[in-house]
C-alpha positions in Angstrom: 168.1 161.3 124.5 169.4 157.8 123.1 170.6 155.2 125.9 174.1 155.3 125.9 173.7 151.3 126.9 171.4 150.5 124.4 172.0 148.1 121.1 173.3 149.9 118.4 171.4 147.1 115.9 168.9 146.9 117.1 166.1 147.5 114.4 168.6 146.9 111.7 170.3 143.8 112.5 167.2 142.0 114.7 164.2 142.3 112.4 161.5 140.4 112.8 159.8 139.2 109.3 157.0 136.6 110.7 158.0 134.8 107.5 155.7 137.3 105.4 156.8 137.7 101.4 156.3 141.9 102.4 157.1 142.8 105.4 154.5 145.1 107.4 154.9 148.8 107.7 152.1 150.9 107.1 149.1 151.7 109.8 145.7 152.3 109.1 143.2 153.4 111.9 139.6 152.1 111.6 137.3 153.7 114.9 134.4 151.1 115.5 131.6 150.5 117.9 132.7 148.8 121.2 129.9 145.3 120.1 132.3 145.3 117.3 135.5 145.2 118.6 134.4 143.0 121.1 133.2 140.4 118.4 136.4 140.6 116.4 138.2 140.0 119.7 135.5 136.9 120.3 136.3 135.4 117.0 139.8 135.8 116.9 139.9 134.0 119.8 138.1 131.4 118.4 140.5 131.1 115.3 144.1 131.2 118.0 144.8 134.5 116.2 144.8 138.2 116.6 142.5 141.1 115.9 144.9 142.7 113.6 145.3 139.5 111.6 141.9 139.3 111.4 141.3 142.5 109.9 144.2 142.0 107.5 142.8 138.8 106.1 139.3 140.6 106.0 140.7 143.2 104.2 143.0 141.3 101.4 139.6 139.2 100.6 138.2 142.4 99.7 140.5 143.6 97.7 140.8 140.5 95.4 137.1 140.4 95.5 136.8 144.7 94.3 139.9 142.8 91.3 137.6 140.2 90.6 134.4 143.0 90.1 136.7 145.3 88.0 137.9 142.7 85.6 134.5 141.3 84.8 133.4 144.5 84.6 
């Protein structure tokens, strides 16, 4: 049952964009070994960012690189 004293906007009026040109709504579940989790947590640390933005960035250099590979190809 909704909270009769909630916020009626909220998650329509208060959004939070994180200044991103596309805003981020779509999961994906990777399961990974616990020395791996543990090293992305290490280096994120090291970089003052998260896990998740991590991955992301992992994961969009891949993609333009698998671009790259199918133009030249």
């Amino acid at each position: 049952m909704a909270n009769p004293h909630g916020n009626p906007d909220f998650g329509v009026k208060y959004r939070f964009d994180y200044g991103r040109d596309e805003p981020l709504t779509e999961q994906v579940k990777a399961v990974v070994s616990p020395t791996v989790k543990e090293e992305l947590r290490q280096l994120a640390s090291a970089r003052n960012c998260t896990v998740p933005d991590l991955i992301r960035e992992a994961l969009n250099v891949y993609l333009a690189n698998q671009k790259i590979e199918n133009v030249s190809a």
